[in-house]
N, CA, C and O atoms as a MOPAC input file, in Angstrom:
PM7 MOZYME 1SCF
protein

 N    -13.43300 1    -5.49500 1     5.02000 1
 C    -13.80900 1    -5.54300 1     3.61800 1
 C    -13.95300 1    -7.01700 1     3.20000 1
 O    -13.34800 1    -7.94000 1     3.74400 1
 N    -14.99300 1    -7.16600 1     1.96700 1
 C    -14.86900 1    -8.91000 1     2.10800 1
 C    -13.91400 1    -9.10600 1     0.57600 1
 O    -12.97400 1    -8.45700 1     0.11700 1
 N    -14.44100 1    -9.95600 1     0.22600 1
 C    -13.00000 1   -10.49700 1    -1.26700 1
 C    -13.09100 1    -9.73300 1    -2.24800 1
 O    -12.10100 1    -9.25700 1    -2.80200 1
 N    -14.81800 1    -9.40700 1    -2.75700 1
 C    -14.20600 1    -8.64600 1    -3.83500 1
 C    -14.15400 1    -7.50800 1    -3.87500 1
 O    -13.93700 1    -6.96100 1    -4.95600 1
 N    -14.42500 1    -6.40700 1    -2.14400 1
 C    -14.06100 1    -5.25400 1    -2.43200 1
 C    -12.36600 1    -4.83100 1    -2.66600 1
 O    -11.81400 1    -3.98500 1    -3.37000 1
 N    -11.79300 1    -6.02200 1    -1.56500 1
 C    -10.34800 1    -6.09700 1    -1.32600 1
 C     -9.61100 1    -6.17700 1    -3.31900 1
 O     -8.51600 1    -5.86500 1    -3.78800 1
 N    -10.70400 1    -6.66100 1    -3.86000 1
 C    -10.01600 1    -7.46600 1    -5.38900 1
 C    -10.15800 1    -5.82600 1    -6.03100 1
 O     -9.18800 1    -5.11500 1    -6.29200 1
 N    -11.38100 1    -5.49400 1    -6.18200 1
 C    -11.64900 1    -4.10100 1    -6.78000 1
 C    -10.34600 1    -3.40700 1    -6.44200 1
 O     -9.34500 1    -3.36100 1    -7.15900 1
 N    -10.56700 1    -2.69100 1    -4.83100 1
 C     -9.43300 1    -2.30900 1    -4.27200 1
 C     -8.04000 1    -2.39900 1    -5.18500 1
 O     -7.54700 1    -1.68800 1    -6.06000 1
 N     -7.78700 1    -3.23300 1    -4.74300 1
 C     -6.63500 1    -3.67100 1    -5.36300 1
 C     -6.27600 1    -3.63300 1    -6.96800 1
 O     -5.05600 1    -3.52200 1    -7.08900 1
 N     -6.90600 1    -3.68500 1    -8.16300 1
 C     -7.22200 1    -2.69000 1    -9.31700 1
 C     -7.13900 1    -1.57300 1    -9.38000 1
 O     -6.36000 1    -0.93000 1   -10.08400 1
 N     -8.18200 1    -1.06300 1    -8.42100 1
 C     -8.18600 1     0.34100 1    -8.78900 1
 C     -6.52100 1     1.35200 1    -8.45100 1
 O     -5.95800 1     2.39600 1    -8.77900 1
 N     -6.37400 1     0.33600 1    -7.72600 1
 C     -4.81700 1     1.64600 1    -6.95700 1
 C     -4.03600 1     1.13900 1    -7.91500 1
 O     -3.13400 1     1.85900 1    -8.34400 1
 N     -4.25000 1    -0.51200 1    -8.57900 1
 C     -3.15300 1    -0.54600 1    -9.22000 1
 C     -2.89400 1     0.50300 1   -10.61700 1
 O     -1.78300 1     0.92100 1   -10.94100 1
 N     -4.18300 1     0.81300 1   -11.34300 1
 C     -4.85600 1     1.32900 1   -12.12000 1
 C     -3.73500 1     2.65900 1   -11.62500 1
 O     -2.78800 1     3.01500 1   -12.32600 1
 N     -3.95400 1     3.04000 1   -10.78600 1
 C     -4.31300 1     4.48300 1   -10.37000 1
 C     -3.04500 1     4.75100 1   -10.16600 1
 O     -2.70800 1     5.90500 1   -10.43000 1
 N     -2.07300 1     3.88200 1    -9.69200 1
 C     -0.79100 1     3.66300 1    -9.45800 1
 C      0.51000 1     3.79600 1   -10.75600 1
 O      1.70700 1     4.08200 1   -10.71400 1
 N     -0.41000 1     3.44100 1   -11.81800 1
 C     -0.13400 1     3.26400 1   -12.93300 1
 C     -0.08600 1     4.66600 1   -14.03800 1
 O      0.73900 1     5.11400 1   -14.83400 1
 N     -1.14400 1     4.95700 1   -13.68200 1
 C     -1.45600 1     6.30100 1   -14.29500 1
 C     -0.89500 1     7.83100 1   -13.21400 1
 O     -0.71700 1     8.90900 1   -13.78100 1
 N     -0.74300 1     7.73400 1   -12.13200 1
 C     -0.07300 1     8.73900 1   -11.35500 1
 C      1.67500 1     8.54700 1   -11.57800 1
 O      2.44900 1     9.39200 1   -11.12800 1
 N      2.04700 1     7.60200 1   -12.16000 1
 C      3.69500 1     7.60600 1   -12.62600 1
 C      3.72100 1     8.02500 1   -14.04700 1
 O      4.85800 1     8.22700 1   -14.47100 1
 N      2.84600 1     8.18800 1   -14.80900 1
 C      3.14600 1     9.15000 1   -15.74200 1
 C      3.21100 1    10.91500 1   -15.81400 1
 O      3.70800 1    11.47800 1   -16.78900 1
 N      2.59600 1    11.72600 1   -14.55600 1
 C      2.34600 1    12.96200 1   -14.22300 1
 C      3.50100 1    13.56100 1   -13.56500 1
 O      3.30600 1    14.50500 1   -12.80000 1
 N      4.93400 1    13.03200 1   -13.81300 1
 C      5.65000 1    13.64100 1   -12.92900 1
 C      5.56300 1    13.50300 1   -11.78900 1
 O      4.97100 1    12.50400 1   -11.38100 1
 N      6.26400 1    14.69900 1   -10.60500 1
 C      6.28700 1    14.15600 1    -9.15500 1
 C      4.94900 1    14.26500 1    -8.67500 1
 O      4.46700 1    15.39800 1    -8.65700 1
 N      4.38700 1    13.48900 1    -8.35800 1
 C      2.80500 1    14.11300 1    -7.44400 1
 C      3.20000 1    13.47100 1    -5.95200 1
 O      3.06300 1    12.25400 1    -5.82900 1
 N      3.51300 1    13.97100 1    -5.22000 1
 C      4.71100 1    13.64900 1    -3.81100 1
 C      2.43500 1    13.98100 1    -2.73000 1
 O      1.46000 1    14.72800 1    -2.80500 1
 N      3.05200 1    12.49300 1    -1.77900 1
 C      1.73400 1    13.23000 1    -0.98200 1
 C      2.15500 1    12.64300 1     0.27200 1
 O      2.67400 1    11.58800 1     0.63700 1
 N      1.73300 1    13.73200 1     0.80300 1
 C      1.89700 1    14.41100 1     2.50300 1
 C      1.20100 1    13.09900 1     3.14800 1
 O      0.02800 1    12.81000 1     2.90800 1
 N      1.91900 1    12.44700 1     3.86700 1
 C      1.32600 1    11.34900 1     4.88200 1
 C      1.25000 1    12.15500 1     6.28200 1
 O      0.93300 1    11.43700 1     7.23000 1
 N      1.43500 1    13.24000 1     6.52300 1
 C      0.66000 1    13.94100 1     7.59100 1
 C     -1.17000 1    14.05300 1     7.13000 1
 O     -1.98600 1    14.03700 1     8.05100 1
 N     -1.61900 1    14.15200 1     5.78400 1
 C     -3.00000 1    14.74200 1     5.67700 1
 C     -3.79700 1    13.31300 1     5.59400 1
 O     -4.98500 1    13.14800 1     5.31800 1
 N     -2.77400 1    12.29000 1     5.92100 1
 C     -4.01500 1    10.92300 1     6.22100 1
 C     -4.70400 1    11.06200 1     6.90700 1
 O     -5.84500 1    10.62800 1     6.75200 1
 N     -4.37500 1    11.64800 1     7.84500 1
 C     -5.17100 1    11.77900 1     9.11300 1
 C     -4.52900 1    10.46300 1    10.18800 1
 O     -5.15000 1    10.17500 1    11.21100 1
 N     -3.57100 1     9.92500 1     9.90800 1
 C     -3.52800 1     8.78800 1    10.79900 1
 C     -3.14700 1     9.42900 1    12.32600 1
 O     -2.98300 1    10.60900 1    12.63700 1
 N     -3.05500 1     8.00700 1    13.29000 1
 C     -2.23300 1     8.64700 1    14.79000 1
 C     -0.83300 1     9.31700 1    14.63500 1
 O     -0.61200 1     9.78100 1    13.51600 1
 N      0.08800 1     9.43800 1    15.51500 1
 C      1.24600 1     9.26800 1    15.53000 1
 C      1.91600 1     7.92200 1    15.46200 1
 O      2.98800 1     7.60800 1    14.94300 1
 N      0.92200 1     7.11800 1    16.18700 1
 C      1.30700 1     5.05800 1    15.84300 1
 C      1.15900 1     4.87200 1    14.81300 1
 O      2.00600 1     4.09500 1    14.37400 1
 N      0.10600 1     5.37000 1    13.74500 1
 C     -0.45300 1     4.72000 1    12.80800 1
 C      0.02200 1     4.87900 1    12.12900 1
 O      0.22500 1     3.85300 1    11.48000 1
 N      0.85900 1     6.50800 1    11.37800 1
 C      2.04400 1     7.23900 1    10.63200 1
 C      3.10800 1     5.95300 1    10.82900 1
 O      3.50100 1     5.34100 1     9.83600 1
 N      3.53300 1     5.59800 1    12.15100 1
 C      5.03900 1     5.27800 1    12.58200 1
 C      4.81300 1     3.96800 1    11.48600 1
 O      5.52500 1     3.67600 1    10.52500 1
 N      3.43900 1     3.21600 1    12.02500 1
 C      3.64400 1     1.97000 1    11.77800 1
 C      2.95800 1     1.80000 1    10.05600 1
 O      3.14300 1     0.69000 1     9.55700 1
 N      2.37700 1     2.60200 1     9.38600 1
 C      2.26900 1     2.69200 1     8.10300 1
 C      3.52400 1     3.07600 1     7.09800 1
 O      3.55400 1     2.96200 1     5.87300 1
 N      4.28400 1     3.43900 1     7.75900 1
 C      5.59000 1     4.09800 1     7.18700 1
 C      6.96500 1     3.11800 1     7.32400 1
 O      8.03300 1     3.08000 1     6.71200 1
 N      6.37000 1     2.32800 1     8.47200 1
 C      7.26700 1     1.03000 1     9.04500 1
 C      7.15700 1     0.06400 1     7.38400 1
 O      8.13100 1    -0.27500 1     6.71100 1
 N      5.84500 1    -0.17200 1     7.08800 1
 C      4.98100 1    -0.79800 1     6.34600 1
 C      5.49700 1    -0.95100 1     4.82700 1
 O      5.84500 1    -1.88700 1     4.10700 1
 N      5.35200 1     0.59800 1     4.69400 1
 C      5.41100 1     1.00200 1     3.52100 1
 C      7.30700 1     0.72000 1     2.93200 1
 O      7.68100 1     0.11900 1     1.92500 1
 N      8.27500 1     1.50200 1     4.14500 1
 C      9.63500 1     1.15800 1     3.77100 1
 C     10.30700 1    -0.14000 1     3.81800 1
 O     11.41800 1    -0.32200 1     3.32200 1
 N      9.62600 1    -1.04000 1     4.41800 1
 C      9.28700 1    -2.55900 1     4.44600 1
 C      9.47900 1    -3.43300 1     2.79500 1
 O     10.32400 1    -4.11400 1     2.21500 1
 N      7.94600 1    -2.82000 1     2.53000 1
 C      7.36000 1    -3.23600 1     1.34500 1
 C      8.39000 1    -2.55100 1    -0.22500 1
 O      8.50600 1    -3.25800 1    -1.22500 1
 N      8.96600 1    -1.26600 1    -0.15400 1
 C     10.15200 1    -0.65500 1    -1.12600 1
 C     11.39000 1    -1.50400 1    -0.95200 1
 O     11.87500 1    -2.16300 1    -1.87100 1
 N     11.92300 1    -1.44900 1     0.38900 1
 C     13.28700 1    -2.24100 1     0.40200 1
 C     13.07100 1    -3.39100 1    -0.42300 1
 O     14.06500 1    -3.59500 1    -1.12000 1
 N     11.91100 1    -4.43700 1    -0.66000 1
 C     12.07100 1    -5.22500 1    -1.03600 1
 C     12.62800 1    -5.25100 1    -2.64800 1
 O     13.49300 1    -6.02100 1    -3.06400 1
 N     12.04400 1    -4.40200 1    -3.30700 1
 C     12.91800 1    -4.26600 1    -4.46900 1
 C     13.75700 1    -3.09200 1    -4.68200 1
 O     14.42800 1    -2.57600 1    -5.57600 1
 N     13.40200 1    -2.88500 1    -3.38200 1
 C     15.30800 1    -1.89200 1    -3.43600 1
 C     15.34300 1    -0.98400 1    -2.16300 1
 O     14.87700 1     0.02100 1    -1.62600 1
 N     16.79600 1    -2.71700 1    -1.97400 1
 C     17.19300 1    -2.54400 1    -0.33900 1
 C     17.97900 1    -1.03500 1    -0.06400 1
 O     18.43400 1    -0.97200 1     1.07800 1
 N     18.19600 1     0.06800 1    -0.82100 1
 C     19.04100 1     1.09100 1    -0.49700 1
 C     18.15400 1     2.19000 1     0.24100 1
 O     18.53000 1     3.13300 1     0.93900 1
 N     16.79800 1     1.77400 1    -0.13400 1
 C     15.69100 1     2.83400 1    -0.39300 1
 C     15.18200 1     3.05400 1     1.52700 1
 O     14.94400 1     2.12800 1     2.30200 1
 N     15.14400 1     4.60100 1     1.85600 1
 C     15.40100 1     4.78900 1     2.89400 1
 C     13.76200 1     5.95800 1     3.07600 1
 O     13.46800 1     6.31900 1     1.93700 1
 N     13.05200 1     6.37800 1     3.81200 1
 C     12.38300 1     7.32700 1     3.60700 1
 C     12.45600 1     8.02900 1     4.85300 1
 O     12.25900 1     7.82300 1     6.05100 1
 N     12.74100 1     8.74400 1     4.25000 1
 C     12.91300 1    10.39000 1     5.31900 1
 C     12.14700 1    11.34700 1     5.52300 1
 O     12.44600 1    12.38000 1     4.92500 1
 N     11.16200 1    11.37200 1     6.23000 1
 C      9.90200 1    12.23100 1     6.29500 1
 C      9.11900 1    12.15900 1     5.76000 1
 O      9.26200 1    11.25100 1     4.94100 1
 N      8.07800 1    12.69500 1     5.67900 1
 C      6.61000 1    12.21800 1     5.29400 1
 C      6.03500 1    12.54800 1     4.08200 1
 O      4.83000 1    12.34100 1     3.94100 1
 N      6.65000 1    13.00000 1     3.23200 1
 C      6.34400 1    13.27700 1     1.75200 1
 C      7.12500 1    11.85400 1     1.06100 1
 O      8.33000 1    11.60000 1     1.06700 1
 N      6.00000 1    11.04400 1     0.47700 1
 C      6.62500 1     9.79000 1    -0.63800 1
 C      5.79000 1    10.32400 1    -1.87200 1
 O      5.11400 1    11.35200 1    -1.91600 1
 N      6.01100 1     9.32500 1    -2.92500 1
 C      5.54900 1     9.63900 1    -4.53200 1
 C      4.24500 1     8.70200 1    -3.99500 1
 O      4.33500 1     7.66600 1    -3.33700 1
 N      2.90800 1     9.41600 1    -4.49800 1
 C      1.52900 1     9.09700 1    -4.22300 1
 C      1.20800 1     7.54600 1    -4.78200 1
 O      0.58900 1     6.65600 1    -4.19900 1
 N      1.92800 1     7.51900 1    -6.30100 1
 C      1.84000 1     6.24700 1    -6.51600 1
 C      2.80100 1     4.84100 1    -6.20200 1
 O      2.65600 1     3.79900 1    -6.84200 1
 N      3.48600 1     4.96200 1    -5.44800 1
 C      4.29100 1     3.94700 1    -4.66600 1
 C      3.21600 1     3.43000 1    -3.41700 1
 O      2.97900 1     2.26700 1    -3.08800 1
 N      2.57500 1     4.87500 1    -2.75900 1
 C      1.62000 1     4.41000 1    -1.87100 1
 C      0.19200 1     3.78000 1    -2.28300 1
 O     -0.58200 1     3.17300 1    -1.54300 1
 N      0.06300 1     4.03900 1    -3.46200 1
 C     -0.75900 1     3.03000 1    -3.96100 1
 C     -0.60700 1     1.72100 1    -4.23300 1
 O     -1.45200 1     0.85100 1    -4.02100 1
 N      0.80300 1     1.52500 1    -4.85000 1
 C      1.05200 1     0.40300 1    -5.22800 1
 C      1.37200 1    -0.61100 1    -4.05500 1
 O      1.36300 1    -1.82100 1    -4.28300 1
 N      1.66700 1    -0.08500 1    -2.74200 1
 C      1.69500 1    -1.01800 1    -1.47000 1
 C      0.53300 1    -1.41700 1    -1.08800 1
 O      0.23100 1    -2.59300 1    -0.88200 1
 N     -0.52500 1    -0.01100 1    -0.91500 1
 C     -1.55800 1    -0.55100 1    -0.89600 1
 C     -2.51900 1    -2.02400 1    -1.88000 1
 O     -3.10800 1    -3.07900 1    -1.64300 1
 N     -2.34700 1    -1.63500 1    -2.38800 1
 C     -2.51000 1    -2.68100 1    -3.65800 1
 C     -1.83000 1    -4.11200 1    -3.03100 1
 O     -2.66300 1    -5.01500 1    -2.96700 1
 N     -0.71800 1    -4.41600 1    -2.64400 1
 C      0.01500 1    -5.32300 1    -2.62400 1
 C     -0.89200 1    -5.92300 1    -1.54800 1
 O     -1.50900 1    -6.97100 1    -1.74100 1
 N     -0.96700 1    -5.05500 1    -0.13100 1
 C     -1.41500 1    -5.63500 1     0.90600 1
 C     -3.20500 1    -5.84900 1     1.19200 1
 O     -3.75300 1    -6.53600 1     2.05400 1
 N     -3.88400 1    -4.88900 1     0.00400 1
 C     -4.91800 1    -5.77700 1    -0.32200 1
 C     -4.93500 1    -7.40900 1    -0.75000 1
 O     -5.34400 1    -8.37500 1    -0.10600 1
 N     -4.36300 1    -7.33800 1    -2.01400 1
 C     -3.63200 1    -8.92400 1    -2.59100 1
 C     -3.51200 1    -9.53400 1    -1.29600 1
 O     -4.39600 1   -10.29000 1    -0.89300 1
 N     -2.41200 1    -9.24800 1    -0.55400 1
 C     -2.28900 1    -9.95600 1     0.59800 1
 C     -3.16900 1   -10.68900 1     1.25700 1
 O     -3.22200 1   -11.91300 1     1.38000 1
 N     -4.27500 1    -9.35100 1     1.92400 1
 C     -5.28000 1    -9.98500 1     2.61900 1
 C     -6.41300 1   -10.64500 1     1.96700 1
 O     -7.15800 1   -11.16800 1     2.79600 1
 N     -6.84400 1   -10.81500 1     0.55200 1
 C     -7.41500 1   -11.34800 1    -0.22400 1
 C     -6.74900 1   -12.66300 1    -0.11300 1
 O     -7.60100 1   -13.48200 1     0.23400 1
 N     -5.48100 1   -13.26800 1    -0.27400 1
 C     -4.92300 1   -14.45600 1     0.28300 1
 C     -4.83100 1   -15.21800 1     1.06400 1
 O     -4.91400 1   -16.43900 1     1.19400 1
 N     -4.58300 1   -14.11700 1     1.78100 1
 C     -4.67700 1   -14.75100 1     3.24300 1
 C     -6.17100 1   -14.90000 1     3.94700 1
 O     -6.24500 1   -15.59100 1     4.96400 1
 N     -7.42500 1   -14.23000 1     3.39500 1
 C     -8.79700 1   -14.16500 1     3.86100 1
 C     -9.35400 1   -15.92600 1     3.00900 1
 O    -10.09300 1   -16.74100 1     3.56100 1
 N     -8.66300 1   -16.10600 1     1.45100 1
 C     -9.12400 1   -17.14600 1     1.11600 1
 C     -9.16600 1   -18.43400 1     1.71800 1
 O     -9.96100 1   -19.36600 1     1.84300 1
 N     -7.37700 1   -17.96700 1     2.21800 1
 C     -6.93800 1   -19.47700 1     2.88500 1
 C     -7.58800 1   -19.81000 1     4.61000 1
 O     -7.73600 1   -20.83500 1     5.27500 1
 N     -7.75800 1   -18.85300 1     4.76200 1
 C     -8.70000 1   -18.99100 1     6.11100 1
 C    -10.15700 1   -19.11900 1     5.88400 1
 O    -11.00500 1   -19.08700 1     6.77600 1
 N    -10.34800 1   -19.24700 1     4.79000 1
 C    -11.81600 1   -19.51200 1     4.67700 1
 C    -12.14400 1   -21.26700 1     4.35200 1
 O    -13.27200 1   -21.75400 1     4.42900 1
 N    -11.01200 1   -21.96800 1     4.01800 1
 C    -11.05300 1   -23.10500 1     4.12400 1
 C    -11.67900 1   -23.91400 1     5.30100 1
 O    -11.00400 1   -23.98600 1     6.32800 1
 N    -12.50500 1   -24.33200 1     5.27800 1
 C    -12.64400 1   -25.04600 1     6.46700 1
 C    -11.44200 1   -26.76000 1     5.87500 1
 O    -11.08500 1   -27.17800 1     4.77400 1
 N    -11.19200 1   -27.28800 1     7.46200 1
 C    -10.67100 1   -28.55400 1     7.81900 1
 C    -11.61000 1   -29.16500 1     7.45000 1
 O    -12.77300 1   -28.77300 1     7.55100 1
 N    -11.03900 1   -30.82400 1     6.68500 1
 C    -12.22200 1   -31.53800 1     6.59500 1
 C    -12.70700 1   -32.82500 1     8.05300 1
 O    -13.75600 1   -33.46600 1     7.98600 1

């Protein structure tokens, strides 16, 4: 993706992230991503990674999380790579 789909991106889930925490539980199945069995392990690695950080107690136990938490990581690690894509776009002088 280049910068400003990553920027959009990153709006929209926040957006979306925002408005799915007012609906009560909307819990979604990280089996129907479709990912591998690696890709689950290591998206979930990712994701409980990215929660501990503002709250180290937080543990996830199987594959149902709240839809908008997984947005809001997503979101983060767009940001991320929008950062990290800028600063590599620097050339040395």
């Amino acid at each position: 993706m280049n910068q400003a789909q990553l920027k959009v991106l990153a709006k929209v889930l926040g957006s979306a992230s925002d408005e799915f925490s007012h609906h009560g539980c909307n819990d979604l199945c990280l089996d129907w991503l479709g990912l591998t069995p690696e890709e689950l392990t290591s998206f979930k690695e990712g994701f409980t990674k990215f929660l501990k950080a503002d709250d180290p107690l937080y543990v996830n136990e199987g594959n149902c999380v709240q839809d908008w938490l997984v947005m809001s990581y997503l979101k983060e690690v767009a940001l991320r790579e929008v950062k990290d894509n800028a600063s590599s776009s620097i050339s040395p002088p």
